[in-house]
Structure formats: C-alpha cells, structure tokens
N, C-alpha and C positions, 0 to 999 in steps of 0.2 A: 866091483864098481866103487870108484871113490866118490864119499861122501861130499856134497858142496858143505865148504862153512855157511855157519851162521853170516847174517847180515847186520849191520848198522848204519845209524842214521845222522849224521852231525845236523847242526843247528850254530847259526853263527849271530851276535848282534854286533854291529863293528860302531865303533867310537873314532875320535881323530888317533890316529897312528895308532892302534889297536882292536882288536876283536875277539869277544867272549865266544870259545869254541867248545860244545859238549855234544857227545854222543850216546847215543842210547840203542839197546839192541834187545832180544827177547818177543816174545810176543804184544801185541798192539795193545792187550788189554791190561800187561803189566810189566812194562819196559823197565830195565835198569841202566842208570847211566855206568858207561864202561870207561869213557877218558873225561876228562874238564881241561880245557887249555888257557893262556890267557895267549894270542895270536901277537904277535911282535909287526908292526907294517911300517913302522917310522925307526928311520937309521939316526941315533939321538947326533950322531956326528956329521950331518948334513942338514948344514941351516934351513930351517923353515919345512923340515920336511913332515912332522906333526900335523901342523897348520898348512898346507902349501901355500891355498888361496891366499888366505890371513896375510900369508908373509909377502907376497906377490900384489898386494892390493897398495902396496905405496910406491910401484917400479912402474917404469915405461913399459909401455906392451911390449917391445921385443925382449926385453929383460923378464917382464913375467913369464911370458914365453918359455925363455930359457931354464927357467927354474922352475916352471912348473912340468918342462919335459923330465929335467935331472930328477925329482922328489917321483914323478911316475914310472920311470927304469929303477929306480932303487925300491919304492913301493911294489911293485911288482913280482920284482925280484923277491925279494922279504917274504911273498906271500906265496908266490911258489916252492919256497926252501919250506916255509911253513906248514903248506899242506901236503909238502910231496912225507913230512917228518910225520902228523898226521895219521896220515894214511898208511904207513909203515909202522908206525907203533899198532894199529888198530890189525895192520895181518899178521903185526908178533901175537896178538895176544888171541887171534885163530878167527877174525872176524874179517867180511866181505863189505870194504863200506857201497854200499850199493846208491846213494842219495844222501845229497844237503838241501836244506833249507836258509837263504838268510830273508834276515828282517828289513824290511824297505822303512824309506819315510815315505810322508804325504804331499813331498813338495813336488813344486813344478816343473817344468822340461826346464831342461839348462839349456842356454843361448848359447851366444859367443862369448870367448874370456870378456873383451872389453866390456860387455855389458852383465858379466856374471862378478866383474869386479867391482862397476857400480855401485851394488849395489848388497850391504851386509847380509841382508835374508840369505839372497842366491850364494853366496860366500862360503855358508853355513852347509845349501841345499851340495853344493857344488862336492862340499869339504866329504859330505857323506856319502855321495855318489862313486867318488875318486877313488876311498878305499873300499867300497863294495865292488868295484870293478876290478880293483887288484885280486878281491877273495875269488869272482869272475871265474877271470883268466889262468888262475890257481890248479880252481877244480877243474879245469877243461883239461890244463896242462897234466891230471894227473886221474883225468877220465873219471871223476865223480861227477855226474849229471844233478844239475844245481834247481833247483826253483825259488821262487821269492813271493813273498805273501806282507804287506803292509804290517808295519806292526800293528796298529791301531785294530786291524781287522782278524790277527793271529789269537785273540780267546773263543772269538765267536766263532769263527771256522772251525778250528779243533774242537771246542765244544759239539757241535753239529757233526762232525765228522767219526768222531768218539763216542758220542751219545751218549755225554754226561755233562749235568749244570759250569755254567762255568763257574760257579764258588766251590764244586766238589771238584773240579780239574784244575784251579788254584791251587787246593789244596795238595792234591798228590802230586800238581807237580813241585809243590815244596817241599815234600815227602822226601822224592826224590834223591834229593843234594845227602840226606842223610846218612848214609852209611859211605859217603866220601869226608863229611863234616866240613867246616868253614873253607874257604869260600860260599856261599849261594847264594848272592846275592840275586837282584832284579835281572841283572844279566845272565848269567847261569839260567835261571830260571826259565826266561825265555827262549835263550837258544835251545833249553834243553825241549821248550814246550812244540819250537820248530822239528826241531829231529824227530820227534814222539808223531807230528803229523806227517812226516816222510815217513814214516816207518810205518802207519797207519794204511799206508796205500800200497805196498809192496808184498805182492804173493807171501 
C-alpha cells in the first residue's frame, strides 16, 4: 500500500502587485518552513496594473472600467501561473499542499467602482481586495482549499489555537525563517504564522 506524502500548508500576505508566500510542513507542534516565495501579481509592462484603482481614479467610468477589467485578466492570470508553479515545486520536493491561509484587512464591503473611486480609503480597501481575489481564484484553480483570518486577529487565534503565549509564538515563529536566512521579514513571518494555523487543523 502506497504511503500518502506528507502535507503543507502555505500562508500568503498580499501587498499591491505582490504576495509574500511560505509554507510550512511537519508536525503542528514544530513545523519547518519548506519554500518562501515572493508571488509576482502585477505585469510591470501594463500601466497601472500595481495600482489598478490608483490609476483608474482620474478616468471616466467606462475607461476605469476598461482598465480595471485589462489589470484583472492579467492579475489573475499571474496568480494562477504562480500558484499552479507553487504547488509543483512543493510535490517535487514529495509534499501534499493540503491548505492556504491568507491574511484579510479590516476594511469595509466594497461598493460600486464609482463610489470606491471616490473615495482614497476604499481605493486602498479595494487595491487589497483585488489581489487577494487573484491569490482566490488561484488556489481554486489549482484545488488548494483557501481560508482567510484578519490579520489583526492572526496572533491571538494561533496563540489560542496552538496553546502558546503569543510572545513565545512570536518568537518561534521568527525562529523559523532561520535555517532559510534573509529574507524574514514581517511578511514571511506572517504568512508563515498563517500556514502553521492551517497545518494546526489538519489530521
């Protein structure tokens, strides 16, 4: 009877046209991370498409329109070559990603463009939305079953969940990045602390 692999867990934090991706695999009470990615989601050779909204916020609506569809087919795109690449690195190297986690913000429901270009806040809420829905439709396309946990609320949950202080879960997961070396930054760190709470919940 053939062995199943091992499992992993990625963890994403997404920025404008980018996302910090790590995964981690092992047992729940001492995970090591296995890949660190930095996630590519803006094509630099298609205006505005870092910024979408930003750059959409001085155009007629049907013009916003149009450019905010063009920067979503290519953002998309981006994010599916990205995770399908991913996910293929993680069964060369004999692991099952079984679950992602990304990090939310705490903004608001988004409106209509007109009134999400209004105004800078929703701009900002919108810009973040846009590529977490690219990372999205990613892991569907590529059957990793996704969750999403606020960031502001991502120490105290894994804390509780883990059942350790969060200054000792700080800690290791600073630990962590270690035996990869620089990068680990904030980013890393968090993604990696998302995947460590997926992987927390998995047989």
């Amino acid at each position: 009877m053939k062995t199943a692999p091992p499992i992993a867990a990625l963890g994403f934090r997404v920025h404008s046209g980018w996302a910090a991706a790590v995964a981690v695999a092992g047992p729940a009470k001492s995970p090591s991370v296995i890949l660190r990615r930095t996630l590519i989601l803006a094509d630099p050779a298609l205006a505005g498409s870092k910024q979408p909204f930003h750059a959409a916020a001085g155009l007629e609506l049907q013009k916003a329109e149009k450019l905010i569809q063009r920067c979503t087919e290519s953002t998309h795109a981006l994010a599916q070559q990205a995770l399908r690449s991913v996910v293929a690195e993680l069964r060369k190297l004999g692991y099952r990603p079984a679950g992602a986690c990304i990090l939310l913000s705490s903004g608001r429901e988004l409106g209509a463009l007109e009134s999400i270009l209004a105004s800078h806040a929703m701009i900002h809420t919108a810009e973040g939305e846009f590529f977490r829905e690219a990372l999205r439709r990613g892991c569907k396309k590529s059957a990793v079953p996704l969750t999403g946990i606020k960031e502001r609320e991502l120490l105290d949950h894994a804390a509780e969940k883990l059942r350790l202080p969060p200054g000792k879960l700080q800690a290791r997961t600073a630990k962590l990045g270690e035996p990869l070396g620089p990068p680990w930054r904030q980013d890393e760190k968090l993604a990696a602390l998302a995947g460590w709470l997926v992987l927390s919940v998995k047989p």
